[in-house]
C-alpha positions as CSV (number, residue, x, y, z in Angstrom):
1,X,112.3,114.7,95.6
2,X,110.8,114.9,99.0
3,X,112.3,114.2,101.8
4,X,111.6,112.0,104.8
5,X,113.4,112.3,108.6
6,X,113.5,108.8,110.6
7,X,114.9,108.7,113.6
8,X,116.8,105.6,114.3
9,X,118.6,103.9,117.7
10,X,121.7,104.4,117.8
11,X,122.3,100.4,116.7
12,X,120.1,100.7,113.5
13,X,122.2,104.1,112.8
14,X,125.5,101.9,113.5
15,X,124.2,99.4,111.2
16,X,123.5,102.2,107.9
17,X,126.9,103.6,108.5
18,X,128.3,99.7,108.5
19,X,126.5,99.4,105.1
20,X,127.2,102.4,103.6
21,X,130.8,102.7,104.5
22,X,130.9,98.5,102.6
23,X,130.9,100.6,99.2
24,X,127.3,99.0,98.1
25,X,125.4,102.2,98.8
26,X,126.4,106.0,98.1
27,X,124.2,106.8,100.9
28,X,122.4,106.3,103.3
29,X,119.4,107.8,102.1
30,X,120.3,105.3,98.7
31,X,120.3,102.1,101.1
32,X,117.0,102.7,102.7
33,X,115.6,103.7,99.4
34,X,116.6,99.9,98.8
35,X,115.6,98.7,101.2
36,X,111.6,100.2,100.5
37,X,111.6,99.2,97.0
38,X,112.6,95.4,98.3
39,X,110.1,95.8,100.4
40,X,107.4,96.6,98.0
41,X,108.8,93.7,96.3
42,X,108.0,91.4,98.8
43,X,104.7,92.8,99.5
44,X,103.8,92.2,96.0
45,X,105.3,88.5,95.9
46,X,103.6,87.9,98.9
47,X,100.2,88.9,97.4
48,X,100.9,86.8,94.3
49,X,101.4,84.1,96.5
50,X,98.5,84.2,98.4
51,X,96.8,84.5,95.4
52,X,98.0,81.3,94.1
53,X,97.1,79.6,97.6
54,X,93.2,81.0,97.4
55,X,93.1,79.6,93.9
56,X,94.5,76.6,94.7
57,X,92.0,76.4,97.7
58,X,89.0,77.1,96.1
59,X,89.8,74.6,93.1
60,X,88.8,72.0,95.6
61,X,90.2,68.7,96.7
62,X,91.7,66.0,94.0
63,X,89.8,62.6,94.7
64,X,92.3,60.9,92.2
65,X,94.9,58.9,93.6
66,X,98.4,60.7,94.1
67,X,100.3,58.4,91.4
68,X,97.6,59.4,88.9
69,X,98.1,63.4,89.6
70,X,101.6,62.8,89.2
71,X,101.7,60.9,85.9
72,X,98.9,64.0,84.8
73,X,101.3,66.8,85.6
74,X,104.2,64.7,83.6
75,X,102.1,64.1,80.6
76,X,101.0,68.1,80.5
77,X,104.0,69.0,80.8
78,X,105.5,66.8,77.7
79,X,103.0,67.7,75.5
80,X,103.3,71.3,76.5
């Protein structure tokens, strides 16, 4: 496993020990490992998302009326 040094203020160190003393971590080297792979998470939710938001962007602008978007999503939906 490689290994990483971060130097932290003396607040952020204060706040690891906090954690890790709470019982959810073994370490602190286990919480910021958590905290990375949340991060990567979130990076990659956030990319779906934005995905989702250029789609629905480039799909254009719905000329129906809102009532008749509304009862089309309903109907999809009940017929599956």
């Amino acid at each position: 496993m490689a290994q990483l040094n971060v130097s932290l203020t003396d607040r952020l160190k204060d706040r690891v020990d906090h954690i890790v003393a709470g019982g959810s971590y073994a370490s602190a080297s286990d919480y910021i490992r958590d905290l990375i792979r949340r991060d990567e998470q979130r990076s990659d939710d956030l990319a779906e998302l934005q995905a989702l938001i250029d789609e629905g962007i480039a799909s254009g602008i719905d000329t129906r009326p809102p009532a008749t978007v509304i009862e089309d999503i309903i109907a999809r939906r009940r017929d599956g």
